[in-house]
MOPAC internal coordinates of N, CA, C and O (Angstrom, degrees):
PM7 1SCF
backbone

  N    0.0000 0     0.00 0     0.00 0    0    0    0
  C    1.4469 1     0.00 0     0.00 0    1    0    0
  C    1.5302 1   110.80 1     0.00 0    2    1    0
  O    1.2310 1   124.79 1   111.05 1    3    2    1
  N    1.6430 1   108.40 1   -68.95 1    3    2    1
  C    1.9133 1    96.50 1   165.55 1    5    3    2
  C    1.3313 1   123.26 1   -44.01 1    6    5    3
  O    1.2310 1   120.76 1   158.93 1    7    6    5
  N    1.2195 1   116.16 1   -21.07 1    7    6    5
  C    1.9461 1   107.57 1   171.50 1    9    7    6
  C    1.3419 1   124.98 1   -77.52 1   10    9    7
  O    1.2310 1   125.10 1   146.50 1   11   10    9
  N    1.4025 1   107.80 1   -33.50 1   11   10    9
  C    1.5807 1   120.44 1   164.26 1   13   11   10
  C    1.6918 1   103.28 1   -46.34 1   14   13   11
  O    1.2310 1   131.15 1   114.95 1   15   14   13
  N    1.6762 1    96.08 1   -65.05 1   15   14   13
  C    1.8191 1    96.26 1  -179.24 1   17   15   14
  C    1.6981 1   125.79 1   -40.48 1   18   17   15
  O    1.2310 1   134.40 1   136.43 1   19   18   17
  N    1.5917 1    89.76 1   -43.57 1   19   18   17
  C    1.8285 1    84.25 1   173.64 1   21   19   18
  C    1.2595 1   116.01 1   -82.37 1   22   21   19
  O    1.2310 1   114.97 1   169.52 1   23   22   21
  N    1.0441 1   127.14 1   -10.48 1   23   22   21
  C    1.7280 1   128.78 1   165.57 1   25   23   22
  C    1.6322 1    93.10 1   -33.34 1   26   25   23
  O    1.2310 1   140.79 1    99.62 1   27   26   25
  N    1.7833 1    77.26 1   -80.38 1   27   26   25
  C    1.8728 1   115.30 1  -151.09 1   29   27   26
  C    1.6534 1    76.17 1   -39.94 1   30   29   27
  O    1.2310 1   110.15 1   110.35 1   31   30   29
  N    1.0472 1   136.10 1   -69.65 1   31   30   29
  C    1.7361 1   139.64 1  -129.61 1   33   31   30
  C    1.8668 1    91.27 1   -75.70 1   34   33   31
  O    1.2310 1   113.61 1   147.12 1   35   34   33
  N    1.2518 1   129.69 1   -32.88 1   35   34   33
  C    1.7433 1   141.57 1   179.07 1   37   35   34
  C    1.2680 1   111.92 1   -86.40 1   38   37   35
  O    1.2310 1   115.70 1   174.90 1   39   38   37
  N    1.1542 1   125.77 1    -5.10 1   39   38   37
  C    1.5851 1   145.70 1   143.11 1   41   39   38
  C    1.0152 1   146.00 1   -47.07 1   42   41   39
  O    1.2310 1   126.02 1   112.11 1   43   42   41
  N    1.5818 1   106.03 1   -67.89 1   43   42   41
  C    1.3057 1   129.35 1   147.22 1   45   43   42
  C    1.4078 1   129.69 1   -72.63 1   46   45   43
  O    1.2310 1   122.67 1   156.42 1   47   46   45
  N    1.3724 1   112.49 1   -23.58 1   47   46   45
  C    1.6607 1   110.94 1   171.85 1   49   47   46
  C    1.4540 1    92.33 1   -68.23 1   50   49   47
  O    1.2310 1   117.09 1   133.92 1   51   50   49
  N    1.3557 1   123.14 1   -46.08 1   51   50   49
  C    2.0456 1   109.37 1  -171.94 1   53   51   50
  C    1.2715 1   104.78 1   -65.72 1   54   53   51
  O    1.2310 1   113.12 1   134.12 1   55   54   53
  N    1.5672 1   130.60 1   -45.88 1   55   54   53
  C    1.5671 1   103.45 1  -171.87 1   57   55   54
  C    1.4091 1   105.30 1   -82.59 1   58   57   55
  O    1.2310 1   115.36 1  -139.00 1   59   58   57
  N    1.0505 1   126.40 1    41.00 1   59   58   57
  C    1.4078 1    99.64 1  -173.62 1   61   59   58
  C    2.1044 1    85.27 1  -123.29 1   62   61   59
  O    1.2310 1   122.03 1   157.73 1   63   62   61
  N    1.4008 1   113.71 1   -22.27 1   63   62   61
  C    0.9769 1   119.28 1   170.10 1   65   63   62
  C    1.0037 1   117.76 1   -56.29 1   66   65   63
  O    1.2310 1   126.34 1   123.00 1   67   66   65
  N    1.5214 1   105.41 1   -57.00 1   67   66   65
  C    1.6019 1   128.44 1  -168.42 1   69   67   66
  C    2.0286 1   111.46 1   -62.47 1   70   69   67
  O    1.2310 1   127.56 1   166.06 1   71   70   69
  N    1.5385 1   103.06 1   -13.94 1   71   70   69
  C    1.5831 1   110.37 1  -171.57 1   73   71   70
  C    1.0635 1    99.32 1    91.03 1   74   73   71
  O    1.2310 1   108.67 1  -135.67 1   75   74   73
  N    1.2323 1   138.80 1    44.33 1   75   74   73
  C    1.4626 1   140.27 1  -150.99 1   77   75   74
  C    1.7139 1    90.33 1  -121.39 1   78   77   75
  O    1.2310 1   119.81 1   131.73 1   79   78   77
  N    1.3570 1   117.97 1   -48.27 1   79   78   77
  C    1.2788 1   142.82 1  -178.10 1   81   79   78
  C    1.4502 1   113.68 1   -59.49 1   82   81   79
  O    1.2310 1   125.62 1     7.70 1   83   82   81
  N    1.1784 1   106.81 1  -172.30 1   83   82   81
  C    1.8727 1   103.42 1  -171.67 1   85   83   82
  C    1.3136 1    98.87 1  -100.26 1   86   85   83
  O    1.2310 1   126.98 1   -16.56 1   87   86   85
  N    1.2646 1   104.17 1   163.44 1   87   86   85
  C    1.4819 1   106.38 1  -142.90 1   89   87   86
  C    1.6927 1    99.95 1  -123.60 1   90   89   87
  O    1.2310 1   123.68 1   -49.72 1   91   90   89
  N    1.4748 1   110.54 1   130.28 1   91   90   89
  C    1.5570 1   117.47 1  -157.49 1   93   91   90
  C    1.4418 1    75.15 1   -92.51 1   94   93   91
  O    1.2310 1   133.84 1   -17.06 1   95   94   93
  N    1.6357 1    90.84 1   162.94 1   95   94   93
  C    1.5329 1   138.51 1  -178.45 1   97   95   94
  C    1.7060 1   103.47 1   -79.00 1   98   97   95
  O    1.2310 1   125.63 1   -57.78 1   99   98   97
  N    1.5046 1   106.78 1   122.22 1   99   98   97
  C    1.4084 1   111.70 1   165.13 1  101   99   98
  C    1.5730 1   124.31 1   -36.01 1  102  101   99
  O    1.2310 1   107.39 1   -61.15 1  103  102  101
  N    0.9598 1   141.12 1   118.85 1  103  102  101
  C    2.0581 1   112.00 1   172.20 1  105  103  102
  C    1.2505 1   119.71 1   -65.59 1  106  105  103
  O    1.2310 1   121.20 1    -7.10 1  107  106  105
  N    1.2249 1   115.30 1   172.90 1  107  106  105
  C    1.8747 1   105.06 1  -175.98 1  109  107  106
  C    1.4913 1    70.56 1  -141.90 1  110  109  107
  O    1.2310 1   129.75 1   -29.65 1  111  110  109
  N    1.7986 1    98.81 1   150.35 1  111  110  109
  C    1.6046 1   108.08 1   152.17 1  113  111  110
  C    1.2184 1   129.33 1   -76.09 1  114  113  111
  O    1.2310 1   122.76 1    -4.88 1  115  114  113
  N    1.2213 1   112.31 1   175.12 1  115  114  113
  C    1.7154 1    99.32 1  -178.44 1  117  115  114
  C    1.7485 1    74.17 1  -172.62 1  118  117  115
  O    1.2310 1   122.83 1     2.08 1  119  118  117
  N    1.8684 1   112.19 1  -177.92 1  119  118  117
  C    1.7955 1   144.12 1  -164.47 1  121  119  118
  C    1.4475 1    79.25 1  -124.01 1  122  121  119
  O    1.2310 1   130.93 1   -41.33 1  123  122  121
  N    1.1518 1    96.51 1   138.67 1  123  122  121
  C    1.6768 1   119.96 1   132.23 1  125  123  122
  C    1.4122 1   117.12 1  -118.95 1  126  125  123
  O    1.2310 1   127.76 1   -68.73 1  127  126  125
  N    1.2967 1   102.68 1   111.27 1  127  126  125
  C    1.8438 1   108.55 1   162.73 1  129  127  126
  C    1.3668 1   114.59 1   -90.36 1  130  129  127
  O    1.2310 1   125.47 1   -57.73 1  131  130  129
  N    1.4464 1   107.10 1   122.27 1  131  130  129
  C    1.3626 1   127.34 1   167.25 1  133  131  130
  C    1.2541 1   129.23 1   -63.22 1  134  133  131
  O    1.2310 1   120.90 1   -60.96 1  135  134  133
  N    1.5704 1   115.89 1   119.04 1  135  134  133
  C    1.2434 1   105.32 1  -142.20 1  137  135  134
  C    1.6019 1    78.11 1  -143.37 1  138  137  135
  O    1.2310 1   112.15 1  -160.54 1  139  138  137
  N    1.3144 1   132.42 1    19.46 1  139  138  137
  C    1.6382 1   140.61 1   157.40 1  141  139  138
  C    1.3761 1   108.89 1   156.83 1  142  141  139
  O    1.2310 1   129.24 1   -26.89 1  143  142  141
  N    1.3498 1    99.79 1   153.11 1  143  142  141
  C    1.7118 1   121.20 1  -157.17 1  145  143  142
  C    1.5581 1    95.17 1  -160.77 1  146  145  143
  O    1.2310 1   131.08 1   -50.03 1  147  146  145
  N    1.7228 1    96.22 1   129.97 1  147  146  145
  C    1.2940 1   115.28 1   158.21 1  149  147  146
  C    1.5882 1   127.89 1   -29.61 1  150  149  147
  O    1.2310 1   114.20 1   -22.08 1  151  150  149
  N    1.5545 1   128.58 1   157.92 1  151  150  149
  C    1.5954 1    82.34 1   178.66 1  153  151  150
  C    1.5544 1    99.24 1  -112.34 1  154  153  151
  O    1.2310 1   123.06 1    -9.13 1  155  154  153
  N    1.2383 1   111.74 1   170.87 1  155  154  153
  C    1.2454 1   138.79 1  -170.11 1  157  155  154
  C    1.6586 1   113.01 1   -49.36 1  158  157  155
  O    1.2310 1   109.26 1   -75.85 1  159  158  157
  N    1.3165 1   137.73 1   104.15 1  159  158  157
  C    1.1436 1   141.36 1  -158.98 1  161  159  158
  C    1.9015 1   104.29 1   -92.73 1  162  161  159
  O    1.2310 1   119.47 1   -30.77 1  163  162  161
  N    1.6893 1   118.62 1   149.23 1  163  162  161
  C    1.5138 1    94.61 1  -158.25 1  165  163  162
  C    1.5072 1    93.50 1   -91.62 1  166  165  163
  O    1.2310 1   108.13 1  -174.10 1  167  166  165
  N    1.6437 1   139.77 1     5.90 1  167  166  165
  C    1.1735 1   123.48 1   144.89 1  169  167  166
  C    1.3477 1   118.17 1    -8.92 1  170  169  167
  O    1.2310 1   124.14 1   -37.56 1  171  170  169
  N    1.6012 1   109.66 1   142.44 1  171  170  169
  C    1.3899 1    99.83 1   144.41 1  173  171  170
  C    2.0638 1   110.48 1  -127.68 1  174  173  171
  O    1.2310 1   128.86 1    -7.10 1  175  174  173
  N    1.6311 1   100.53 1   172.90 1  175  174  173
  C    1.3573 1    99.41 1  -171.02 1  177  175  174
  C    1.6458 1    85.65 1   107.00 1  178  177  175
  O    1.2310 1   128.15 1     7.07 1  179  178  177
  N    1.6460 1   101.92 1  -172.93 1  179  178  177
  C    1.1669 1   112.22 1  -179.06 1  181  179  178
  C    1.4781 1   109.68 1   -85.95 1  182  181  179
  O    1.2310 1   132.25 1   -29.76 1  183  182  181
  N    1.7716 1    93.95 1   150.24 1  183  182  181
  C    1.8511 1    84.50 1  -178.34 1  185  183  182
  C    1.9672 1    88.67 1  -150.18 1  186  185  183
  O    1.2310 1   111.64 1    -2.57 1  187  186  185
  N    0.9359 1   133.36 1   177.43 1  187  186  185
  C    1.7458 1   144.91 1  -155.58 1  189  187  186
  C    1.7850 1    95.25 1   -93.16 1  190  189  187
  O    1.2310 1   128.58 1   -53.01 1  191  190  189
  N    1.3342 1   101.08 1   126.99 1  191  190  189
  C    2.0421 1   109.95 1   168.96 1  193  191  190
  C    1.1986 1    91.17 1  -111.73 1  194  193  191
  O    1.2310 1   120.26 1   -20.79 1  195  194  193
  N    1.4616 1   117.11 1   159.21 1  195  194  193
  C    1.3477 1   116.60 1   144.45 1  197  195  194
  C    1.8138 1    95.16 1  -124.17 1  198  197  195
  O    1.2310 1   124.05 1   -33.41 1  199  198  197
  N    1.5139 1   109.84 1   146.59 1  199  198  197
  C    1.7167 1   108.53 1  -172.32 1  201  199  198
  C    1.8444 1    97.28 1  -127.62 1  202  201  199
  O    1.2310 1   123.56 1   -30.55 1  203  202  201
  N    0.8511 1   110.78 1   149.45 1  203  202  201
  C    1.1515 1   122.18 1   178.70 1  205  203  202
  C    1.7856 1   114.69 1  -124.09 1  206  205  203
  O    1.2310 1   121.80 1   -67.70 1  207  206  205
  N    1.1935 1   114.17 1   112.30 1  207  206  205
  C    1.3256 1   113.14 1  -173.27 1  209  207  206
  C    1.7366 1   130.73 1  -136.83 1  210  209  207
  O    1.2310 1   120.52 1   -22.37 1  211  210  209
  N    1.0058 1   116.62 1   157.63 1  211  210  209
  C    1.7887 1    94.63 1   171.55 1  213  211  210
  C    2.0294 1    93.42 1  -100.83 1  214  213  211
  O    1.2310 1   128.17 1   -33.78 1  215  214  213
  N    1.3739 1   101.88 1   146.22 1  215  214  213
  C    1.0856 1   137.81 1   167.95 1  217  215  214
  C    1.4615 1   123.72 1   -82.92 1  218  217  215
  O    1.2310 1   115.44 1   -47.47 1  219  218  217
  N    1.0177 1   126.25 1   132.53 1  219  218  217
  C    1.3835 1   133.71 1  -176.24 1  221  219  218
  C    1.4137 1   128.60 1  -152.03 1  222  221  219
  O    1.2310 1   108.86 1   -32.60 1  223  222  221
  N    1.3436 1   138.46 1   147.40 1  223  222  221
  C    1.1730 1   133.87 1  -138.60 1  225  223  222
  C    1.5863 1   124.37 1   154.27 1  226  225  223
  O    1.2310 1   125.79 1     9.21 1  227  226  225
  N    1.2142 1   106.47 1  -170.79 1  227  226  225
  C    1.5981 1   118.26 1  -175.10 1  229  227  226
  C    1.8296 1   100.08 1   -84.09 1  230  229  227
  O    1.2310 1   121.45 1   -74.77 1  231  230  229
  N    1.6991 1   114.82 1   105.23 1  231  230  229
  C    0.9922 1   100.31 1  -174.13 1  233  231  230
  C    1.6583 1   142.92 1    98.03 1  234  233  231
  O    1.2310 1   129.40 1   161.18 1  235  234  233
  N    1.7289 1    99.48 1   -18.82 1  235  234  233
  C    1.5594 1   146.69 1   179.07 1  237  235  234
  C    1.1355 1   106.81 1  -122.90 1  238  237  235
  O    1.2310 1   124.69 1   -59.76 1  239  238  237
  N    1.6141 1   108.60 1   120.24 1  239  238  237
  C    1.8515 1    93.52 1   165.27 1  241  239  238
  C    1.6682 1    95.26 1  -160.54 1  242  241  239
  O    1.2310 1   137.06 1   -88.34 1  243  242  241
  N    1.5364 1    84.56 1    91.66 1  243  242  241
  C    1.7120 1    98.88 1   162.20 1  245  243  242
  C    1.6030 1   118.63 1    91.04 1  246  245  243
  O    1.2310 1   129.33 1  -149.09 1  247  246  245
  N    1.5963 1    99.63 1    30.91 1  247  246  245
  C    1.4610 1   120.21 1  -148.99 1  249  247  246
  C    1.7148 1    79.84 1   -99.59 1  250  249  247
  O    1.2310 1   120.26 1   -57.97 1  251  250  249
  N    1.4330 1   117.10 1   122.03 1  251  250  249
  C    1.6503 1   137.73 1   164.80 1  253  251  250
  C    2.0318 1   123.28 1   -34.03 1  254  253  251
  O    1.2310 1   124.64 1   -99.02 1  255  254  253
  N    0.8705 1   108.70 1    80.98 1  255  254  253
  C    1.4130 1    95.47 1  -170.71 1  257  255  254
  C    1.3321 1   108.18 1  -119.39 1  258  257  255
  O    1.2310 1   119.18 1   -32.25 1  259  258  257
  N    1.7314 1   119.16 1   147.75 1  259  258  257
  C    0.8061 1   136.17 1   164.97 1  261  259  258
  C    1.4163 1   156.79 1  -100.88 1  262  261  259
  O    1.2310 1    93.60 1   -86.44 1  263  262  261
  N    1.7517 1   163.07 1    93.56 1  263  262  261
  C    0.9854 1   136.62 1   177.89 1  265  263  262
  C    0.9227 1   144.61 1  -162.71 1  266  265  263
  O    1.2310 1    97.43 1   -17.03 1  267  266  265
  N    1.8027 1   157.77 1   162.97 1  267  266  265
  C    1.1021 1   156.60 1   165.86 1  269  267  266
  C    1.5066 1   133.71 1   -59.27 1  270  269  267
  O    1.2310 1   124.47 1   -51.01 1  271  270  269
  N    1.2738 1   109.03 1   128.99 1  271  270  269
  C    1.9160 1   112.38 1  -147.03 1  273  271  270
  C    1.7578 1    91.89 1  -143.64 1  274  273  271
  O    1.2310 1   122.78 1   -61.56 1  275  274  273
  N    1.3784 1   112.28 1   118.44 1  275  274  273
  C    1.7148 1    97.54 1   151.31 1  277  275  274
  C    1.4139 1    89.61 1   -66.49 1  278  277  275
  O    1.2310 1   130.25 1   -33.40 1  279  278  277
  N    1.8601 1    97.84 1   146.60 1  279  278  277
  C    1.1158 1   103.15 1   143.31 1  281  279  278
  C    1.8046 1   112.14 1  -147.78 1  282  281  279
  O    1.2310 1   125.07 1    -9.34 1  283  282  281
  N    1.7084 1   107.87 1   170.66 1  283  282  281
  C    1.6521 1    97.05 1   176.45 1  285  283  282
  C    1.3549 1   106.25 1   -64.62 1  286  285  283
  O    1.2310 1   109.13 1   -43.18 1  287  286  285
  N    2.0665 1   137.96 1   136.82 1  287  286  285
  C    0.7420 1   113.06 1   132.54 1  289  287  286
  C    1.9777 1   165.70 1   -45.34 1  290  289  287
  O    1.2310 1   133.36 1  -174.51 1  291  290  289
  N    1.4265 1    91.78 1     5.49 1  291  290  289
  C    1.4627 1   134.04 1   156.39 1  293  291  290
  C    1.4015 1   107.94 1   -29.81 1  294  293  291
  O    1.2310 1   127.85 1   105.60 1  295  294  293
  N    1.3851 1   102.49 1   -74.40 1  295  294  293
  C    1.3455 1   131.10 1  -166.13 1  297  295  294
  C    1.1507 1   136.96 1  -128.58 1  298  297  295
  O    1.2310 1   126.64 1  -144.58 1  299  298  297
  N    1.4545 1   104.84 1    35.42 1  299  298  297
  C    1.7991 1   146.83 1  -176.62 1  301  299  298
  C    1.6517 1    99.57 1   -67.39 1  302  301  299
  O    1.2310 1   135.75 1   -65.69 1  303  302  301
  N    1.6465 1    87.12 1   114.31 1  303  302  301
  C    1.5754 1   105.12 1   172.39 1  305  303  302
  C    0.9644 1   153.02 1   -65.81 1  306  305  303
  O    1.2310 1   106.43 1   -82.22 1  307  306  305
  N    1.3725 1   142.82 1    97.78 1  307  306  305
  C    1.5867 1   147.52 1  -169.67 1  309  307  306
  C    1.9050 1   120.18 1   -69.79 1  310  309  307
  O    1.2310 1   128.73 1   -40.82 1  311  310  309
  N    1.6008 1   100.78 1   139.18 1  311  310  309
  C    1.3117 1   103.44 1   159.32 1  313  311  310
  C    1.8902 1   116.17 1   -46.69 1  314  313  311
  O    1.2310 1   132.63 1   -68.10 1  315  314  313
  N    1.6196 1    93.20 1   111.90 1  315  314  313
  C    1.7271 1    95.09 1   171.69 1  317  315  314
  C    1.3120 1    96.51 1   109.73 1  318  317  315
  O    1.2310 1   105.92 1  -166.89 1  319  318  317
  N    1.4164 1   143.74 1    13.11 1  319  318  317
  C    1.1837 1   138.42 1   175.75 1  321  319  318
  C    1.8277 1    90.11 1  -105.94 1  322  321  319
  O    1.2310 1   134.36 1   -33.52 1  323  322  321
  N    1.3980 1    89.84 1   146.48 1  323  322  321
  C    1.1799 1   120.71 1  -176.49 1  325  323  322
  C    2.0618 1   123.08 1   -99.15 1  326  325  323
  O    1.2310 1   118.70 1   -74.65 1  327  326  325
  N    1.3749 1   120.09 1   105.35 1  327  326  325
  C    1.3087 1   107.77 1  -149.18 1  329  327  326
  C    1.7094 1   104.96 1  -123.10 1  330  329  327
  O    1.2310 1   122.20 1   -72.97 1  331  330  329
  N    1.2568 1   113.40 1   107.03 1  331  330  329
  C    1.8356 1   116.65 1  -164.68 1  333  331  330
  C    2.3310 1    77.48 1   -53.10 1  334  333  331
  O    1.2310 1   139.34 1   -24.28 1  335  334  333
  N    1.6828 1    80.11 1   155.72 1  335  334  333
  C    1.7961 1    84.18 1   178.75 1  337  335  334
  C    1.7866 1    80.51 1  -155.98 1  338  337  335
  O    1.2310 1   129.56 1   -12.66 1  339  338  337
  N    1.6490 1    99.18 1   167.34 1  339  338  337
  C    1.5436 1   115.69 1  -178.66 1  341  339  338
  C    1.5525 1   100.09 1  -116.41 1  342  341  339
  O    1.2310 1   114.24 1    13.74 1  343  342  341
  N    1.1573 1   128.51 1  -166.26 1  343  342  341
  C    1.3495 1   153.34 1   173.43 1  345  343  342
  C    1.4030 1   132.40 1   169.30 1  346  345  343
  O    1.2310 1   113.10 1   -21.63 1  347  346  345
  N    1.4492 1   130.65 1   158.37 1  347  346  345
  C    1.7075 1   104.89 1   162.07 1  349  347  346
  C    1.4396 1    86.86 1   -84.25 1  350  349  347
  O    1.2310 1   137.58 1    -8.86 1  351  350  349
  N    2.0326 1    83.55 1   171.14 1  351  350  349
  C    1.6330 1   109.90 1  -175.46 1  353  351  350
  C    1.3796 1   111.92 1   -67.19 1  354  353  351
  O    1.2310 1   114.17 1   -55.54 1  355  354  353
  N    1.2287 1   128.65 1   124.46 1  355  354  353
  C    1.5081 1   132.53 1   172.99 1  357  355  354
  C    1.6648 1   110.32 1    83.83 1  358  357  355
  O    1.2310 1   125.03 1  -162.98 1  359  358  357
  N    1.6765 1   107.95 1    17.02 1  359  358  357
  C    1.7851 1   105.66 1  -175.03 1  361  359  358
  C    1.8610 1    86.67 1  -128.03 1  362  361  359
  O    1.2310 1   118.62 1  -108.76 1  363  362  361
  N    1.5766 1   120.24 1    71.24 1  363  362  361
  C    1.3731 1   107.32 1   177.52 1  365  363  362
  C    1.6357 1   108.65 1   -63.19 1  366  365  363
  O    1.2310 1   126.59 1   162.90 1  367  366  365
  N    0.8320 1   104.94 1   -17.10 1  367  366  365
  C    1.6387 1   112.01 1  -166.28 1  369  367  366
  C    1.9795 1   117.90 1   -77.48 1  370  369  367
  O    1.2310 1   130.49 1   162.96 1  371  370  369
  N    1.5523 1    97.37 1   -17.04 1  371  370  369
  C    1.4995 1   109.28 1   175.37 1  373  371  370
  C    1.8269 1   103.17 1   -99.10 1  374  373  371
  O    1.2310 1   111.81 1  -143.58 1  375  374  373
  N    1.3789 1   133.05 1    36.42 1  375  374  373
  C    1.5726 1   132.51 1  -173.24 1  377  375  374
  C    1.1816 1   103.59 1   -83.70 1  378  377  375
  O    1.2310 1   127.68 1   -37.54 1  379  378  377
  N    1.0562 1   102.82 1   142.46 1  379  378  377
  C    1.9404 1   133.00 1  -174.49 1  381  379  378
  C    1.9490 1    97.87 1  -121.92 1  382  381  379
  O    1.2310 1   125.56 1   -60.79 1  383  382  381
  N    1.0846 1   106.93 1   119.21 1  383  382  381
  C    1.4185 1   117.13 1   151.64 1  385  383  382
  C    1.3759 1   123.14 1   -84.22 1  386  385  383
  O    1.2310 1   127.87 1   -18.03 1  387  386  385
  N    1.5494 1   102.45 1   161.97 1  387  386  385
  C    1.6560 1   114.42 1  -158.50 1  389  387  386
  C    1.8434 1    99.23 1  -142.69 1  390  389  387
  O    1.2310 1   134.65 1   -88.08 1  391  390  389
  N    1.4646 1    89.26 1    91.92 1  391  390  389
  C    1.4715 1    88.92 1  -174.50 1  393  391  390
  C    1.4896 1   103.66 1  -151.67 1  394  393  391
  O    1.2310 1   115.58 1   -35.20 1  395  394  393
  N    1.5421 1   126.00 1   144.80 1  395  394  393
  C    1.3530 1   127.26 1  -161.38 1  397  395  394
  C    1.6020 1   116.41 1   -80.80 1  398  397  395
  O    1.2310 1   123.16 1   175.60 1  399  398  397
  N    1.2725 1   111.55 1    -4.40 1  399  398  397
  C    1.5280 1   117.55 1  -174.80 1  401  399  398
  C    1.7244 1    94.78 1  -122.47 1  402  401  399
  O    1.2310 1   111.21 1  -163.49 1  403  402  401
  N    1.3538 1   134.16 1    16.51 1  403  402  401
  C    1.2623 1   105.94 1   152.85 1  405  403  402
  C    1.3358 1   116.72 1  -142.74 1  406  405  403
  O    1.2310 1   112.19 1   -10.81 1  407  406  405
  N    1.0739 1   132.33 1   169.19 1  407  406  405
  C    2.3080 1   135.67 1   172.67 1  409  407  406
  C    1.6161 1   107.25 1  -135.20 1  410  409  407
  O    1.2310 1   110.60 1   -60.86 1  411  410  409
  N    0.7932 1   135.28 1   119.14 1  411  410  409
  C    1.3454 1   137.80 1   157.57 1  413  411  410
  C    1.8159 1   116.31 1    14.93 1  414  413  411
  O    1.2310 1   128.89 1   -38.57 1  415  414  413
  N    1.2136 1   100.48 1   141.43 1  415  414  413
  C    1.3411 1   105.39 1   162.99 1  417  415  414
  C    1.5586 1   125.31 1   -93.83 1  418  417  415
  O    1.2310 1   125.65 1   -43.82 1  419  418  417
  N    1.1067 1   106.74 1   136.18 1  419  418  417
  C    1.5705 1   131.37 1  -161.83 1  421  419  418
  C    1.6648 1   103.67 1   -41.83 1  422  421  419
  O    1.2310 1   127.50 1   155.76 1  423  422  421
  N    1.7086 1   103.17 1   -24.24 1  423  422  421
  C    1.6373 1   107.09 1  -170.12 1  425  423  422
  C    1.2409 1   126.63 1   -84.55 1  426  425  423
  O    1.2310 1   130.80 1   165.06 1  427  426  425
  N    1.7353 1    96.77 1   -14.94 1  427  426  425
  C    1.5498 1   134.15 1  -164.41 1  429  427  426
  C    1.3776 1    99.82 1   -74.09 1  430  429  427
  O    1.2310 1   120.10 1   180.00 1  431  430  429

């Protein structure tokens, strides 16, 4: 019975390689305007934001989003900053930002 399972499970890892698998959503770009941010802690190095912004885009327009980012206080983000972000098409709610002072939070 567990050998059947690793079949089934060595199966699907090949088609899914092969494009065999279901097939993810292009990303589209889209802005996030910052429209509130944690405030700036006097740490230095990286330390936790949370930003709050409306989102905008292909399909998005002005849709409320929220979230938690290490980022360097270096380059700690202000209400009214403008931030290129990704997503899949028609999933505003799964957006990834693209910015040199922050990476995901560990909780994310």
């Amino acid at each position: 019975m567990a050998l059947a399972g690793v079949l089934v499970s060595l199966l699907a890892f090949y088609r899914r390689g092969r494009g065999g698998g279901r097939s993810v959503a292009e990303p589209v770009s889209g802005m996030l305007t910052v429209t509130g941010v944690s405030p700036r802690p006097a740490a230095q190095g990286e330390q936790y934001v949370t930003i709050t912004g409306l989102l905008s885009g292909p399909g998005v327009e002005g849709e409320t989003v929220y979230g938690r980012f290490a980022w360097d206080v270096n380059q700690w983000p202000s209400p009214g900053d403008r931030i290129d972000v990704v997503y899949p098409a028609g999933r505003p709610d799964r957006w990834q930002l693209s910015h040199p002072g922050s990476r995901p939070y560990l909780g994310s």
